[in-house]
C-alpha positions in Angstrom: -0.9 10.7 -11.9 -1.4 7.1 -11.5 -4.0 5.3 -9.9 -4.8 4.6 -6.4 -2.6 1.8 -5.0 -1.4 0.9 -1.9 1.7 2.9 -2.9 5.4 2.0 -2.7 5.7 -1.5 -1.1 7.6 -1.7 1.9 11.0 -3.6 2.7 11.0 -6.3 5.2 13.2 -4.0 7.4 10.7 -1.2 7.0 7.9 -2.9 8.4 9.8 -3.4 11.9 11.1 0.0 12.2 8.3 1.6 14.5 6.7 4.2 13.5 5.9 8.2 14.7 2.2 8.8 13.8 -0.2 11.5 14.3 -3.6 12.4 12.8 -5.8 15.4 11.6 -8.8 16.1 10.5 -9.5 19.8 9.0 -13.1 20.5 9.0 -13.9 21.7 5.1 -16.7 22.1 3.0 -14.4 20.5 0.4 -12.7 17.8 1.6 -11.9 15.9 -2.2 -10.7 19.3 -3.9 -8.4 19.8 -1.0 -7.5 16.3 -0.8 -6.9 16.3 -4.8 -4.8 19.4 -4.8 -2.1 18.3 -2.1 -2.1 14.9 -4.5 -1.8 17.0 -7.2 1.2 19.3 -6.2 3.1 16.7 -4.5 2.5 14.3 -7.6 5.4 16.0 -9.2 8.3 15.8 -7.8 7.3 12.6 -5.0 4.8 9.5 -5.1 1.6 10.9 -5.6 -1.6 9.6 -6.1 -5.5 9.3 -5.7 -9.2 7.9 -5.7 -12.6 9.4 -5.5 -12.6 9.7 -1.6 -8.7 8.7 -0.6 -5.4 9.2 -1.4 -1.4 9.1 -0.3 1.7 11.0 -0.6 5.1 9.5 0.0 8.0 11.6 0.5 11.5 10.0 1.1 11.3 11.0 4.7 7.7 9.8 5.7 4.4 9.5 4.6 0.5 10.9 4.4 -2.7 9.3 3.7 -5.3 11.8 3.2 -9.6 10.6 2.9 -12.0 13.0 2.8 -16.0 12.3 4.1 -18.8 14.2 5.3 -17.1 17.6 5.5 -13.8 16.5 6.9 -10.3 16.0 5.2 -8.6 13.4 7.6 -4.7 13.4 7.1 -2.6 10.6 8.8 1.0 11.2 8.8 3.9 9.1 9.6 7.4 8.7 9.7 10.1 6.4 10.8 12.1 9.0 13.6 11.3 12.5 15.3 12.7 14.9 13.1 11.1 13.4 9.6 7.6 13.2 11.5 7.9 17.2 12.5 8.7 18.0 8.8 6.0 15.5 7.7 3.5 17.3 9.8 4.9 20.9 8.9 4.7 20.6 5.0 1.8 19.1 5.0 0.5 21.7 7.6 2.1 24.5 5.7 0.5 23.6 1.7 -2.9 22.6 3.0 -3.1 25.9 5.2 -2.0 28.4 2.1 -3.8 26.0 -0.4 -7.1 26.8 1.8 -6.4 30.3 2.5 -9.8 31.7 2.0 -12.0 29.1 3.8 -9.1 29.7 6.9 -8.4 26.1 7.2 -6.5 25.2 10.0 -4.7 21.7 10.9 -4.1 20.4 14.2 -2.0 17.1 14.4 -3.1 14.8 16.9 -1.4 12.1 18.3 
């Protein structure tokens, strides 16, 4: 795992696509274990990585910037068309859901 960075830079053509962006925030007693743990799994077969209270996956089809404060794991998701945002937002759903299981954590994307 490396440490926090901005991640992978963008291309010039990248930063004028627009993107598809939508936001949760799972309420969680804790936020950084969580947060850690997607990091964690991801970290191994994607671009992975993160801090004491942030952190960011990138897949090749979109990404997810994850902070955790004050009981709240805040996941911002984003992709460059409509089909890789609904699969950003469903893994993402999907692992943090069975990853927190037992405290019944729930995502709802916003946005």
């Amino acid at each position: 795992m490396k440490a926090l960075t901005t991640g992978t830079p963008l291309s010039n053509l990248e930063r004028l696509m627009p993107e598809i962006t939508s936001r949760a925030g799972v309420a969680t007693e804790k936020p950084v274990a969580y947060m850690r743990q997607l990091c964690k799994h991801f970290g191994h077969k994607v671009d992975a990585s993160f801090g004491d209270d942030a952190g960011y996956i990138q897949f090749d089809f979109g990404r997810c910037e994850l902070h955790a404060n004050n009981g709240t794991l805040t996941l911002d998701v984003s992709a460059a068309d409509a089909d890789s945002h609904e699969r950003m937002e469903r893994v993402i759903r999907s692992h943090l859901e069975r990853f927190g299981r037992r405290d019944e954590l729930a995502v709802a994307w916003q946005g």
